[in-house]
N, C-alpha and C positions, 0 to 999 in steps of 0.2 A: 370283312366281318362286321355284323351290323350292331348296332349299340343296342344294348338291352338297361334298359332303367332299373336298378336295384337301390331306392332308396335307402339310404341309414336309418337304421333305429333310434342314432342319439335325436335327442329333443333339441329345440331351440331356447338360450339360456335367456331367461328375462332380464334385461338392463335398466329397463325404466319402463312406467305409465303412469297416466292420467288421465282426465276424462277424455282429453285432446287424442292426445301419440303416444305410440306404443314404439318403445327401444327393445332390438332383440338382434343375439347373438345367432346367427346362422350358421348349421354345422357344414361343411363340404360333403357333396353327395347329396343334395336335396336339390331340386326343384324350387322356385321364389315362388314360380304358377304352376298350376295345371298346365302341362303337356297332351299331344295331339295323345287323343286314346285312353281307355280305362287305365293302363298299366300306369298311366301316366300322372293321374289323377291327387296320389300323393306327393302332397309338394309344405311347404313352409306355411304359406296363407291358410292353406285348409286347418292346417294342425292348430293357428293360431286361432282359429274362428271357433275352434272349440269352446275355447276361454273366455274371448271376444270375439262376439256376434256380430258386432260393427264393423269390425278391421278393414280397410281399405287398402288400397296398391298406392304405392308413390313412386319407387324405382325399384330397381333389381340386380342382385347380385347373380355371377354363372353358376350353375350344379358346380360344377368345380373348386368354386371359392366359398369362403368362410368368410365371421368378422358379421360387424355391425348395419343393421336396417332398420330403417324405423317405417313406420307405418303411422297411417290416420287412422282417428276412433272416430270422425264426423268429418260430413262431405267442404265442412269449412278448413279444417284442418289438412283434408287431401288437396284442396283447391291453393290453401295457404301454400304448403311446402312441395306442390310442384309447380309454383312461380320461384321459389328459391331454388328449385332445380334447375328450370330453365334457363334461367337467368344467371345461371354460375354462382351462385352467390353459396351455396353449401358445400366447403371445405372438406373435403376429401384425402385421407391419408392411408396407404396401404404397406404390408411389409410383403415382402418377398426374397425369396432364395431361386439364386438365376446362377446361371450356369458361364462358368471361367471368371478372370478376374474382371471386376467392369471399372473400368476406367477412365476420364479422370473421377474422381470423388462424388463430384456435384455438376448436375447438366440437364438438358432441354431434350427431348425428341420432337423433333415436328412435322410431323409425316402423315398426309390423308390417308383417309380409310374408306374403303366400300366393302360391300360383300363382295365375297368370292362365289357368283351363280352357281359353277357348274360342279364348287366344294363345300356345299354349303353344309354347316353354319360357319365356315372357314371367313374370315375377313384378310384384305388385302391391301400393302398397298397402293393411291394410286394416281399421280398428279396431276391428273385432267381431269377426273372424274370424283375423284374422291371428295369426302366433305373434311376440314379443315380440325384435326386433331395435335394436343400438344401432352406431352406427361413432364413433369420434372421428376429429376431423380436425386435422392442421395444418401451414398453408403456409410451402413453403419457397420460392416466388416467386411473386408474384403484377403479371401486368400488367394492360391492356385488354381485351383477346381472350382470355385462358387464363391459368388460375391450375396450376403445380407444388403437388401437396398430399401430406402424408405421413398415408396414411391406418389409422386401427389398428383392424380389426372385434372387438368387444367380441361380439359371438357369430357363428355361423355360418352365415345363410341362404346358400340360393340366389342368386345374383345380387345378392347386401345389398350391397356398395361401387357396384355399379353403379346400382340402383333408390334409393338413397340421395342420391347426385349429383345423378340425374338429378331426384328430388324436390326439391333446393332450386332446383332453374335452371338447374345447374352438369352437365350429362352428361359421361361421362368423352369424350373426342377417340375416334375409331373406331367407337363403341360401334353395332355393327350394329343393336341392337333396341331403345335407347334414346335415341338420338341422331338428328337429324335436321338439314337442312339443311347449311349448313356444317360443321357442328360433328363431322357425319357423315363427310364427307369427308378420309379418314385411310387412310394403306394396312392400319394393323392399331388394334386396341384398344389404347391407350395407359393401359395396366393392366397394374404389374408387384409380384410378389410377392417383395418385397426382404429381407426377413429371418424366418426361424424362431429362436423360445429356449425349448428345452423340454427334459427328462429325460431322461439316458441309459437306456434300460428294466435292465442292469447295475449300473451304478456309482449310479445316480440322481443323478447330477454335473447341471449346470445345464449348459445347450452352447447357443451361438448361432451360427448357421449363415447366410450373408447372399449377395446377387448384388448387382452393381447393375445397375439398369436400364439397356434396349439403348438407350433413345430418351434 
């Protein structure tokens, strides 16, 4: 069955601007960019450039996740804050609802990643090839059936909090392309992007910027 794009109607909730960067809550079900094709065309940035003409890319969250993004108003500001991407320097904290109980409380995953070619946009992973990915984790309630876990990507692949889960046993609840069976049965990705703390590209003031999660 081939994936058909149905954007969400909900809007994106403003968290912050200034002349600089723009904070904003992303709903699950959107697009960050434009996708291959007209269908595709409603995405997050566009809807923001309504308001802000300027708005620039800096990173990107999946259609399937939610939670906090900032964006640049000026080519200084895009410039500024994707050297603190690159560079690891912007702190990243996500919640999630993963599937059985995860165990112990608090830990590392450290498992490369590459795309999976021939499932794509599937990622994999992969100890020769792959490029060098880390998450920590730690729960903030853990039952029977699903573990609440706050989880914090020490770099930035592709699909890493989710390929990471799903590598110990734990897939996150929703996860369309790595979850299965129950654990699958979810009306959305239960993956949310709950706090940024990174540098004003200005002031270089330290700013933490946070949502909490819908579910």
């Amino acid at each position: 069955m081939s994936f058909v794009y149905q954007p969400t109607p909900e809007q994106p909730r403003l968290i912050h601007h200034d002349d600089q960067i723009l904070v904003v809550e992303k709903p699950a079900g959107l697009l960050s960019v434009p996708g291959r094709g007209e269908d595709r065309a409603d995405c997050l940035i566009a809807r923001l450039r309504v308001a802000f003409p300027t708005v620039l890319l800096v990173h990107r969250l999946d259609l399937d996740t939610s939670g906090v993004m900032v964006f640049a108003l000026t080519p200084h500001a895009q410039k500024h804050l994707g050297q603190q991407f690159e560079r690891r320097q912007v702190k990243k904290a996500y919640v999630a609802r993963v599937w059985g109980r995860l165990e112990p409380a608090t830990g590392r995953v450290d498992l490369p990643l590459i795309v999976d070619w021939p499932n794509r946009p599937r990622q994999k992973v992969d100890h020769e090839q792959g490029r060098p990915a880390q998450t920590d984790w730690r729960v903030i309630r853990a039952g029977d059936d699903e573990t609440r876990v706050r989880l914090f990507p020490l770099t930035g692949r592709s699909h890493q909090l989710r390929v990471h889960m799903a590598s110990l046993g734990h897939p996150i609840l929703g996860d369309p392309l790595y979850a299965t069976g129950a654990a699958a049965d979810h009306p959305r990705l239960m993956l949310h992007a709950e706090s940024l703390r990174l540098r004003h590209p200005d002031s270089n003031v330290t700013h933490s910027f946070t949502a909490r999660p819908p579910f």
